[in-house]
Structure formats: structure tokens, C-alpha cells
N, C-alpha and C positions, 0 to 999 in steps of 0.2 A: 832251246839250245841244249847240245851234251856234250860231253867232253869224253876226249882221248888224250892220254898221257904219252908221251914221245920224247925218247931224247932228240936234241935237234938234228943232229945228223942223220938219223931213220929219216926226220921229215923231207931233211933237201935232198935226201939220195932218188934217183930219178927224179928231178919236178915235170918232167913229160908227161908221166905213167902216173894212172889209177895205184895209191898210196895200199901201202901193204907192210901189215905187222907183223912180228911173227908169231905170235897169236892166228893168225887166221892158217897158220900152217899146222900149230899144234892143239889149236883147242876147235878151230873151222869158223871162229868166228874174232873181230876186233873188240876187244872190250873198252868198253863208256864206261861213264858216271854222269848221274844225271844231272849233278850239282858242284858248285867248290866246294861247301862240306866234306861230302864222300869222296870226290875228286883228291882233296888234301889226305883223307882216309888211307886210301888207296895208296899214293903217294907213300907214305910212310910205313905200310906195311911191306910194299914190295919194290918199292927205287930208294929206301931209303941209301943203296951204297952207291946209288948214281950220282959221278960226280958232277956234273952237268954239262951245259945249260942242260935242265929238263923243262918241255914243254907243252902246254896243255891247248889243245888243237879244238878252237870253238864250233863245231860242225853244226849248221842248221839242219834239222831232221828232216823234216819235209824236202829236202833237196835231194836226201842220199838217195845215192837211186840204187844200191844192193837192201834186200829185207832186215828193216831193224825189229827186232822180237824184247820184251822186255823181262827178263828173267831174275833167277833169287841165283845168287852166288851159291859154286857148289861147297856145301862144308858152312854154308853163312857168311858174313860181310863181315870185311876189316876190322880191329878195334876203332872205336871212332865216328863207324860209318852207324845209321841208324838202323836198330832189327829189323829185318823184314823188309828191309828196300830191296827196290828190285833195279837192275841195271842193264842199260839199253846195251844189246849184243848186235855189230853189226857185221852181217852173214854173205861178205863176198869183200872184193878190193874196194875203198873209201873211193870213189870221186871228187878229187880236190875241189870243185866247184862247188861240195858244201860245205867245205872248210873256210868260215868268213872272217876268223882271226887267230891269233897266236897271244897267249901269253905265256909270261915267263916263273915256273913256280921259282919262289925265294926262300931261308932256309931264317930260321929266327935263329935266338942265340944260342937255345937248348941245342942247334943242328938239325932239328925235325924240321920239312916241309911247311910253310905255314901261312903262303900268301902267293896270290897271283897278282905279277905288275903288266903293265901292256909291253910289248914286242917289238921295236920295230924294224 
């Protein structure tokens, strides 16, 4: 399983069409995380002023059907994230069909990102 970070309304915007970030326009690919750890990572370095819901999009890998490549962040990972992780990039439009759930990040008391609850 990997995860994608999405405000909800990116998600529900077309539910017809093959799912599109805009990451894949400015960088050419979707960015993952491979885990909640780094997932929350992420989260906090770059949505921290999201105000939400933000959501974290369960995608089974083996489904995706555009090329997932597993690469090092450019510059390095998040505070947070572990040195040296590498982070699934996927390099075309997501096909929802290997989107198998949704959950909802939650905000502790600090305000920082700090937990995923289920979606429904």
C-alpha cells in the first residue's frame, strides 16, 4: 500500500476520469509516501496550511497501471521523514481502481497533522 495526500475536493473533482494532481503537471509525476510515518512527514511540511479535510488516498501498487519508480526526494525528505527513504513517484494519471480507501488526516492539539482515521 502507498499513499497520496489530496485535499478532498481534488479527489471528488471528475470521479469519471483517471485522478490527476497537479504535481503531474509540474513535477510529471504524483507524489506517494510509502508509509503513515512519512505520509504525516509530508503532511506537515507542505499542507500544513491546508485547512481541510485533507486526505490520504490508500492506492494498492500493483493495480496502478501508469509506471511507479521509487525515488530519493530532490533536496532530501521532510523533517520527520526517515534519511534516505525513497518515495513511490507515480508517472502518468492515478486510475481510481487502485484507490482501495480513503482516510481522513487529523490535526492534534500542537495543530501539526498527526493521525489518520477512516473515511466514510
Amino acid at each position: 500500500m502507498i499513499y497520496h495526500l489530496a485535499p478532498l475536493d481534488d479527489w471528488l473533482r471528475d470521479p469519471g476520469r483517471p485522478y490527476t494532481a497537479a504535481s503531474l503537471l509540474t513535477d510529471g509525476f504524483i507524489h506517494c509516501s510509502a508509509d503513515e510515518p512519512t505520509l504525516l512527514a509530508v503532511a506537515n511540511a507542505f499542507f500544513q496550511d491546508t485547512p481541510g479535510p485533507l486526505m490520504a488516498l490508500l492506492i494498492e501498487e500493483s493495480l496502478v497501471e501508469p509506471m511507479v519508480k521509487w525515488e530519493a526526494a530532490t533536496g532530501g525528505p521532510p523533517p520527520g521523514a526517515t534519511p534516505g527513504v525513497l518515495f513511490p513517484h507515480v508517472y502518468g494519471r492515478l486510475n481510481r481502481t487502485a484507490v482501495l480507501g480513503l482516510e481522513k488526516l487529523e490535526r492534534g492539539p500542537d495543530g501539526r497533522w498527526a493521525a489518520l482515521t477512516p473515511w466514510s
